[in-house]
Backbone atoms as SQL, in Angstrom:
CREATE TABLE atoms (id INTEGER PRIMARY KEY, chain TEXT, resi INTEGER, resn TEXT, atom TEXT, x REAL, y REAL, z REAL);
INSERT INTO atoms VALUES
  (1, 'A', 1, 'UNK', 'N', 4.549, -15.047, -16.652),
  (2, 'A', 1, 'UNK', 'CA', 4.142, -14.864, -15.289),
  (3, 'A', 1, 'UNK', 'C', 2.835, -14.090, -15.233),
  (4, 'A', 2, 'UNK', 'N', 1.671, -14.454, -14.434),
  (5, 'A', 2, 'UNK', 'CA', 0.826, -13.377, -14.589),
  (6, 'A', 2, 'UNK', 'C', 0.836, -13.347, -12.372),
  (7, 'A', 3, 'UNK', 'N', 0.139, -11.978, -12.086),
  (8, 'A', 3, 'UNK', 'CA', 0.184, -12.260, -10.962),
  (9, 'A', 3, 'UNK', 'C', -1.632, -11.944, -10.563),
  (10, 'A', 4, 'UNK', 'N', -2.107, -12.131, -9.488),
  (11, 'A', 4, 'UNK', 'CA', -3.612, -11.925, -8.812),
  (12, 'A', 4, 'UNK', 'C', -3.373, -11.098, -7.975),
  (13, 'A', 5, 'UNK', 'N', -3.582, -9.801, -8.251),
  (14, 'A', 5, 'UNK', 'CA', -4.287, -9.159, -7.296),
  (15, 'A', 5, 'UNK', 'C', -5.681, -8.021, -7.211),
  (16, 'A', 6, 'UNK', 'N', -5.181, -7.391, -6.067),
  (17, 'A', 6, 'UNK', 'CA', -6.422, -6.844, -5.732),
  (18, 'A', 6, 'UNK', 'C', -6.436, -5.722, -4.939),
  (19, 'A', 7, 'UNK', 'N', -6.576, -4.475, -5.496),
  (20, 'A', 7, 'UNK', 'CA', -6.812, -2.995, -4.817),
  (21, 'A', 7, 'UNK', 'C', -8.261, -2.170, -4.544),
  (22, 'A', 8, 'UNK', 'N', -8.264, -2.117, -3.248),
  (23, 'A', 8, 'UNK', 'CA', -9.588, -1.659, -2.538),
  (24, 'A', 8, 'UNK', 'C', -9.460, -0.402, -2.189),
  (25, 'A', 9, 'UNK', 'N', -9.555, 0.932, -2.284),
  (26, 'A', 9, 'UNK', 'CA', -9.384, 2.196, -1.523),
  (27, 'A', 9, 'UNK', 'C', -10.955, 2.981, -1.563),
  (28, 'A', 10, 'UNK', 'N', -10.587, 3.848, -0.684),
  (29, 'A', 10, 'UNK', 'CA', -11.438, 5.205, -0.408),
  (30, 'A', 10, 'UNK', 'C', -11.165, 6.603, -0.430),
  (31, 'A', 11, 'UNK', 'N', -11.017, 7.549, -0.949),
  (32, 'A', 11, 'UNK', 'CA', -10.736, 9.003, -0.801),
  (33, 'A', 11, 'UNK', 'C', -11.494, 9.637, 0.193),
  (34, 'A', 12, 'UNK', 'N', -11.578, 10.437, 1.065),
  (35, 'A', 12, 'UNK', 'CA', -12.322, 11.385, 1.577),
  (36, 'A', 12, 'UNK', 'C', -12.189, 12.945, 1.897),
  (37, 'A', 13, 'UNK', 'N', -12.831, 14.036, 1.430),
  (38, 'A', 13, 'UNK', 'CA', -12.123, 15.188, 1.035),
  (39, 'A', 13, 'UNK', 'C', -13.110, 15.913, 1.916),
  (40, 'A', 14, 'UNK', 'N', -12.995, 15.863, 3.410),
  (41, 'A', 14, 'UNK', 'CA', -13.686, 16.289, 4.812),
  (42, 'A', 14, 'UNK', 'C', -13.966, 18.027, 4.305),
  (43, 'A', 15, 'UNK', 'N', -12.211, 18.477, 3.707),
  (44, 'A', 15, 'UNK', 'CA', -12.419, 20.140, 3.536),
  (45, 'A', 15, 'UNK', 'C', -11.367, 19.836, 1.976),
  (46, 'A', 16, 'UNK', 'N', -11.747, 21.465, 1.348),
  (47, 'A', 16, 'UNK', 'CA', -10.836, 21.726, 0.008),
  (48, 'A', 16, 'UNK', 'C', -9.637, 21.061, 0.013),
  (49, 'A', 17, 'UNK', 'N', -8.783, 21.514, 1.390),
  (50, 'A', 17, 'UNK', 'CA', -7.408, 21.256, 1.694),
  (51, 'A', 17, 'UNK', 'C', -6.812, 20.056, 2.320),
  (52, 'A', 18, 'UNK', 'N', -8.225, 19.172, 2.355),
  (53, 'A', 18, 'UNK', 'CA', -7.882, 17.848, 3.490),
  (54, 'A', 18, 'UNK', 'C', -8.162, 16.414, 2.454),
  (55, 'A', 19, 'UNK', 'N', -7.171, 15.604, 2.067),
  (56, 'A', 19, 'UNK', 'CA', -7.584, 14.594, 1.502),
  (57, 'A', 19, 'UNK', 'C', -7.239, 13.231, 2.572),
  (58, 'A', 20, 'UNK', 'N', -7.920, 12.306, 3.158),
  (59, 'A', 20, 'UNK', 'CA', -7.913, 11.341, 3.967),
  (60, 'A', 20, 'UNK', 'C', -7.874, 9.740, 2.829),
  (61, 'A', 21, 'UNK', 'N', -6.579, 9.114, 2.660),
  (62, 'A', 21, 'UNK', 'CA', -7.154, 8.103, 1.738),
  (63, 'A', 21, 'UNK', 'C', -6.778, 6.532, 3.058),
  (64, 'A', 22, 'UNK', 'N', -7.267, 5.460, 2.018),
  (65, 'A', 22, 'UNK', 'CA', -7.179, 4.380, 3.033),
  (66, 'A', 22, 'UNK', 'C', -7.373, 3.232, 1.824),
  (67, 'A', 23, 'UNK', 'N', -6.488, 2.320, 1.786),
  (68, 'A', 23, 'UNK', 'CA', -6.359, 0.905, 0.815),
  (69, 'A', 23, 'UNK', 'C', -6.123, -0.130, 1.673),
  (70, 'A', 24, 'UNK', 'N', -6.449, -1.038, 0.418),
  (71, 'A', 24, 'UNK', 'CA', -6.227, -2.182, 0.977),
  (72, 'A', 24, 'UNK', 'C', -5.677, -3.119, -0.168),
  (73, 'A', 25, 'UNK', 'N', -4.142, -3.767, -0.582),
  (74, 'A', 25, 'UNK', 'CA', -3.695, -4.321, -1.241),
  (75, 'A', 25, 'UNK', 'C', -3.251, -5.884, -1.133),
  (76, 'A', 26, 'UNK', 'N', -3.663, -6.335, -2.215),
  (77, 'A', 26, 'UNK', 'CA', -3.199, -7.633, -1.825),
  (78, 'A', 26, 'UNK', 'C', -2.417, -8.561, -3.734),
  (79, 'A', 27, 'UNK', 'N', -1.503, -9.189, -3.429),
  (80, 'A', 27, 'UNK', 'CA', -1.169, -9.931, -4.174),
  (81, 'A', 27, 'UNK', 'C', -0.423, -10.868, -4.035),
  (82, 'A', 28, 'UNK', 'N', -0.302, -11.828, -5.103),
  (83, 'A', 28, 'UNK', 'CA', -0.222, -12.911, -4.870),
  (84, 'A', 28, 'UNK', 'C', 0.551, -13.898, -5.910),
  (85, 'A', 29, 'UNK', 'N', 1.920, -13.853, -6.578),
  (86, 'A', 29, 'UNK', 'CA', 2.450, -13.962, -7.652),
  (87, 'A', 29, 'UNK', 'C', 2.235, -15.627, -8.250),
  (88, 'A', 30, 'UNK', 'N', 1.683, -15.685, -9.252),
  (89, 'A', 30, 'UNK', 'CA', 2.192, -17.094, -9.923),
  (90, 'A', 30, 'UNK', 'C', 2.972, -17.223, -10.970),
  (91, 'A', 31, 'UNK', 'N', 3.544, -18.366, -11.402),
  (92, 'A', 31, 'UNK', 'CA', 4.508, -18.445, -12.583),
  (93, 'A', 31, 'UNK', 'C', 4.158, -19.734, -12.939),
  (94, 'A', 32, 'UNK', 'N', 4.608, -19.443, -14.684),
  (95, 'A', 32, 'UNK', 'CA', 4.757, -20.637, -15.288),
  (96, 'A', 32, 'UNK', 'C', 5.464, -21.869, -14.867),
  (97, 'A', 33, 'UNK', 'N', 5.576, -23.182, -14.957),
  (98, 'A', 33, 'UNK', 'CA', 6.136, -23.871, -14.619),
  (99, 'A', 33, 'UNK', 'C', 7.624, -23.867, -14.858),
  (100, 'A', 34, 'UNK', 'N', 7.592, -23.535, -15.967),
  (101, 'A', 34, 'UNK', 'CA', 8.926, -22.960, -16.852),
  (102, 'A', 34, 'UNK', 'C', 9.731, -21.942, -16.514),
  (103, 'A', 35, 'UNK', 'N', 9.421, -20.977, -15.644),
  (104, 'A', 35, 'UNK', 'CA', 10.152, -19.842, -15.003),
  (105, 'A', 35, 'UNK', 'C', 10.922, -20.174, -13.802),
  (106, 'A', 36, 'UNK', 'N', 12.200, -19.509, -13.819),
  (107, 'A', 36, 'UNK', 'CA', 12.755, -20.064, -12.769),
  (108, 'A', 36, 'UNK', 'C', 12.278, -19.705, -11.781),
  (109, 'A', 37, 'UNK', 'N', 11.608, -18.524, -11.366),
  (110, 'A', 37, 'UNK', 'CA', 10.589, -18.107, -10.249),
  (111, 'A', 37, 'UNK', 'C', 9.770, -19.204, -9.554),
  (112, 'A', 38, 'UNK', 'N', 9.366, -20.167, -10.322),
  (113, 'A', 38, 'UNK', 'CA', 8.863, -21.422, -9.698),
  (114, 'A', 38, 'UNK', 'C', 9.557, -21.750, -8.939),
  (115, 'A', 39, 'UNK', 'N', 10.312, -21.498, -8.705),
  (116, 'A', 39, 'UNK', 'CA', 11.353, -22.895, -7.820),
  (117, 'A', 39, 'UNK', 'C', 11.350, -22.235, -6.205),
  (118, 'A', 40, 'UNK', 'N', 10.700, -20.518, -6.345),
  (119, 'A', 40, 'UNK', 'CA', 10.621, -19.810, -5.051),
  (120, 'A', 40, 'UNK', 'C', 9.465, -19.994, -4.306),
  (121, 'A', 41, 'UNK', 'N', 9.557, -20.349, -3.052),
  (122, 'A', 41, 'UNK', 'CA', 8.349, -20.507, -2.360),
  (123, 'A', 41, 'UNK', 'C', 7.585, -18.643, -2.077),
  (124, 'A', 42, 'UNK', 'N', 7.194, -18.489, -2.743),
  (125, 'A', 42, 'UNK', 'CA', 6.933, -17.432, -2.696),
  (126, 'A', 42, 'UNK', 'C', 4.983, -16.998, -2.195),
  (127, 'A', 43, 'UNK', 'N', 4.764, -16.152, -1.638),
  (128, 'A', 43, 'UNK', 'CA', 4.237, -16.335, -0.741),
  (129, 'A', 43, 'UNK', 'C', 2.842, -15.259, -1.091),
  (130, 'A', 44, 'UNK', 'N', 1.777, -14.621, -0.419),
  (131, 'A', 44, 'UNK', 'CA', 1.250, -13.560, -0.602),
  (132, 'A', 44, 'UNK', 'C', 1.118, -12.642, 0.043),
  (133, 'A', 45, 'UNK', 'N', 1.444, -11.490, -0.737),
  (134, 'A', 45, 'UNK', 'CA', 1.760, -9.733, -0.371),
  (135, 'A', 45, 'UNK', 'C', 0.511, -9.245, 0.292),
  (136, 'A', 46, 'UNK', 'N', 0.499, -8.460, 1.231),
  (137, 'A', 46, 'UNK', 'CA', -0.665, -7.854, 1.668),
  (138, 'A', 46, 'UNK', 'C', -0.388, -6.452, 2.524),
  (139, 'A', 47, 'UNK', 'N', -0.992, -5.421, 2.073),
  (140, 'A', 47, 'UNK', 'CA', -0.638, -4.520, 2.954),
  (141, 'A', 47, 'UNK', 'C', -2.040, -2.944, 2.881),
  (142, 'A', 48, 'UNK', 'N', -1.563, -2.575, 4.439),
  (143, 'A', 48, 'UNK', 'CA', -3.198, -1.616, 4.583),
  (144, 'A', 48, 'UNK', 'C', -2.505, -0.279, 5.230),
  (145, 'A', 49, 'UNK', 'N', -2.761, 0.590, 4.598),
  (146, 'A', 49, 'UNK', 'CA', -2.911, 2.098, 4.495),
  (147, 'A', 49, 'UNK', 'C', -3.569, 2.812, 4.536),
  (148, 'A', 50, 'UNK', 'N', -3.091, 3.750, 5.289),
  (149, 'A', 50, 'UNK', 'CA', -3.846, 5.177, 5.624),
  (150, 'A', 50, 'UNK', 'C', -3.172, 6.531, 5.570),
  (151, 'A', 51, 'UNK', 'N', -3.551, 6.993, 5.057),
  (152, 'A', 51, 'UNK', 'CA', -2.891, 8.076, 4.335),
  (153, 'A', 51, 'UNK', 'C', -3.446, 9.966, 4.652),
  (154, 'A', 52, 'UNK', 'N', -2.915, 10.883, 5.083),
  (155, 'A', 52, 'UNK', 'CA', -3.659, 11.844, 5.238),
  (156, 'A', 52, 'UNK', 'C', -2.654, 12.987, 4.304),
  (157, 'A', 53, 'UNK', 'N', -3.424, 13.755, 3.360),
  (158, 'A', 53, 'UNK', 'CA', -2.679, 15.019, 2.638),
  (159, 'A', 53, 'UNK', 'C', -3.399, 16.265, 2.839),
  (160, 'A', 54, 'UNK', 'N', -2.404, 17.304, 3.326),
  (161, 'A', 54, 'UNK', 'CA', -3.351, 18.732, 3.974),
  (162, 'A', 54, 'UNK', 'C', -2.320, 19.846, 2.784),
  (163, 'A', 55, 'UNK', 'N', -2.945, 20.997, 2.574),
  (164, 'A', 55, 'UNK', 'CA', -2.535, 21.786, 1.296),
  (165, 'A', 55, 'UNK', 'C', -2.765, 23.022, 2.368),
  (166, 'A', 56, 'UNK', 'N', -1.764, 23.480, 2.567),
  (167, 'A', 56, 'UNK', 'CA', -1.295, 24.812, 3.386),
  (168, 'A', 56, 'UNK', 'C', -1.426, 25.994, 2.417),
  (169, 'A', 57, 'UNK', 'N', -1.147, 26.088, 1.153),
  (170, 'A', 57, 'UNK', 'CA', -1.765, 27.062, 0.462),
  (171, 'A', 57, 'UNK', 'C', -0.752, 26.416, -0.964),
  (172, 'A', 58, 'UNK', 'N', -0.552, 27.517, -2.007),
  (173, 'A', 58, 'UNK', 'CA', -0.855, 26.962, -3.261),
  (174, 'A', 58, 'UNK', 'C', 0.952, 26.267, -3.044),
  (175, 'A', 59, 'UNK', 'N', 1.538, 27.083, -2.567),
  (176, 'A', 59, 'UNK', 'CA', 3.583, 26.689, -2.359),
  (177, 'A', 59, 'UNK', 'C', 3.732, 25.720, -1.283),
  (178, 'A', 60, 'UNK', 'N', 2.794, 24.973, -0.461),
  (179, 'A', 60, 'UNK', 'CA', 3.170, 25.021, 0.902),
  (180, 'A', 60, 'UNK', 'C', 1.869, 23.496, 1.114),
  (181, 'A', 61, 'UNK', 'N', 2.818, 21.940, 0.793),
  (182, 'A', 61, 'UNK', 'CA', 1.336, 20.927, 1.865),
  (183, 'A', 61, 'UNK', 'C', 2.235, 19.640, 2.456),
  (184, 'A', 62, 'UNK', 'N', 1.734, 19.049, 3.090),
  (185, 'A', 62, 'UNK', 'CA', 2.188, 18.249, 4.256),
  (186, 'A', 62, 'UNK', 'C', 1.512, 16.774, 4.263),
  (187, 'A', 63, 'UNK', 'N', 2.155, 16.171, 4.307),
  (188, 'A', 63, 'UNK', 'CA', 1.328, 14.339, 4.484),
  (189, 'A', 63, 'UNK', 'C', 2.010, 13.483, 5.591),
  (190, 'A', 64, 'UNK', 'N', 1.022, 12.855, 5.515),
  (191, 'A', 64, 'UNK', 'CA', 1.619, 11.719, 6.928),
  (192, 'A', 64, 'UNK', 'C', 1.143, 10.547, 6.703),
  (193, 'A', 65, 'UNK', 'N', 1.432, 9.103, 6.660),
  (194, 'A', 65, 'UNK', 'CA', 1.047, 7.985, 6.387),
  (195, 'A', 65, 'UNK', 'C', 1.549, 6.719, 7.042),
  (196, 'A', 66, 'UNK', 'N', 0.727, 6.369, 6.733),
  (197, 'A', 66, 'UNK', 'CA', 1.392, 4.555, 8.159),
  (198, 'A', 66, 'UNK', 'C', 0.356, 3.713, 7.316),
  (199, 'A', 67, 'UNK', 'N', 1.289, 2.504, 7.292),
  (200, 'A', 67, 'UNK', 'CA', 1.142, 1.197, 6.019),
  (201, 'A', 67, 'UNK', 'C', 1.869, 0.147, 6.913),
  (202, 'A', 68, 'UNK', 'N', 0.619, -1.181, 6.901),
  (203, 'A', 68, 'UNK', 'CA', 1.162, -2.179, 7.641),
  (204, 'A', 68, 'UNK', 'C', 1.453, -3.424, 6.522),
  (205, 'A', 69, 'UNK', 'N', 2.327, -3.948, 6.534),
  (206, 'A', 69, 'UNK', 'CA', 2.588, -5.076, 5.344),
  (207, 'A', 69, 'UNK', 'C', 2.811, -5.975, 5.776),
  (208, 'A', 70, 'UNK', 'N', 2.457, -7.075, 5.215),
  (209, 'A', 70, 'UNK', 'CA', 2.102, -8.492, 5.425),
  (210, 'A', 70, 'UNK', 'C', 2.586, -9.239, 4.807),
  (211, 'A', 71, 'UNK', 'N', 3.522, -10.160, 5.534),
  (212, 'A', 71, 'UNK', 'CA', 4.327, -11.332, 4.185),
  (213, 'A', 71, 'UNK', 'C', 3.564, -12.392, 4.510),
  (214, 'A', 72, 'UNK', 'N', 3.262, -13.313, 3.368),
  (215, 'A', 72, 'UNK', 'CA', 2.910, -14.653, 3.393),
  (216, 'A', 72, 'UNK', 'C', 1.585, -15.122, 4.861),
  (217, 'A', 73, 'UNK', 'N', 1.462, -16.471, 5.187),
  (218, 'A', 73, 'UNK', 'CA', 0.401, -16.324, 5.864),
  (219, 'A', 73, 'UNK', 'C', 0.850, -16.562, 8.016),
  (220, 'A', 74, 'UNK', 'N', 1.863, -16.253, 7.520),
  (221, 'A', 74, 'UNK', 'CA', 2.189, -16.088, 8.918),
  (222, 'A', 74, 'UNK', 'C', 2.091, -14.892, 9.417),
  (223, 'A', 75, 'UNK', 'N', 2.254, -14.621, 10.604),
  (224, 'A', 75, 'UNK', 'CA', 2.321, -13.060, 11.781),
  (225, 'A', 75, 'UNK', 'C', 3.253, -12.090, 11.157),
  (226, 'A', 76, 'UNK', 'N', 3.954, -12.594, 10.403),
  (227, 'A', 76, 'UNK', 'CA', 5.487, -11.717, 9.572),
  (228, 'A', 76, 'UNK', 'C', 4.524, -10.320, 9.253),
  (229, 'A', 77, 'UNK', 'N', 4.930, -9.386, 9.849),
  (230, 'A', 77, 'UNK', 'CA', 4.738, -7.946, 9.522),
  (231, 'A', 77, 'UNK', 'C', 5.695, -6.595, 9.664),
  (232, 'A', 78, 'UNK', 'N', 4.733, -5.713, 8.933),
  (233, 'A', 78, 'UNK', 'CA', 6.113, -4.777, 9.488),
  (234, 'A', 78, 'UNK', 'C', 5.199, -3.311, 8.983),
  (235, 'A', 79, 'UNK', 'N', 5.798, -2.146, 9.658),
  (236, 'A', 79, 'UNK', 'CA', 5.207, -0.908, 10.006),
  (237, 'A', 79, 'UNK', 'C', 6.352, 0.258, 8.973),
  (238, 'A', 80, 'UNK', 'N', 5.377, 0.898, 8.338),
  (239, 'A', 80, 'UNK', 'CA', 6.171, 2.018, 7.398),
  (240, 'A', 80, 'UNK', 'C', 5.379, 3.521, 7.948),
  (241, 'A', 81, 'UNK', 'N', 5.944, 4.104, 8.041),
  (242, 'A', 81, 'UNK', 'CA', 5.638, 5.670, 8.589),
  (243, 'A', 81, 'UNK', 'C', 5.907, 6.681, 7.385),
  (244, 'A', 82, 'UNK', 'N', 5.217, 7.603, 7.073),
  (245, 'A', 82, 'UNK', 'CA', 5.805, 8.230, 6.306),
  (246, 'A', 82, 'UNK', 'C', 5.538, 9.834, 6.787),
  (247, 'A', 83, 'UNK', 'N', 6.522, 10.887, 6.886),
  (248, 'A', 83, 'UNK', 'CA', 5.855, 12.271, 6.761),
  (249, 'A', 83, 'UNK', 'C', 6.859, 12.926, 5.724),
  (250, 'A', 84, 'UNK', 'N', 6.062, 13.563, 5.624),
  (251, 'A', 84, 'UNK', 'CA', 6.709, 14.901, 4.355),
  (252, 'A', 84, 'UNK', 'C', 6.417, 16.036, 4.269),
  (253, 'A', 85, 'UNK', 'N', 6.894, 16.808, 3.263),
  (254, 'A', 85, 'UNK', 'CA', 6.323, 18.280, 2.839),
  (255, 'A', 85, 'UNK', 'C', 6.741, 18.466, 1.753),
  (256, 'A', 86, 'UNK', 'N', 5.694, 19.343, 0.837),
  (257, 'A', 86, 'UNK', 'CA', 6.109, 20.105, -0.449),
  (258, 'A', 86, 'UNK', 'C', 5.943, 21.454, -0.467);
């Protein structure tokens, strides 16, 4: 199996404590004829992110992120949120 893809990002570090990132992913699986994976209509992956990480001090940082993903070449999407802390 080999697959095609393709990763695009940016970092941006506004202050010490502020990292802003943003991608853009895409792939796209093929298979041998010989794999049973062939037999799946399988489609291409795509998905775009934005990402923000803030560092409250050396014990103490916080992130927040939202990622939109993309199945195949129809409207099919869907929304991931993320927050946290360390």
């Amino acid at each position: 199996e080999t697959f095609s893809e393709l990763l695009t990002g940016i970092k941006y570090f506004p202050t010490a404590d502020l990292i802003l990132t943003a991608e853009w992913y895409q792939s796209y699986p093929t298979f041998d004829s010989t794999s049973i994976y062939s037999i799946f209509a399988v489609d291409r992956y795509q998905e775009a992110l934005i990402r923000a990480d803030y560092t409250i001090n050396d014990k103490l940082s916080v992130n927040a992120g939202y990622t939109r993903q993309f199945y195949g070449e129809s409207s099919d999407a869907s929304d991931v949120v993320e927050v946290g802390c360390r």
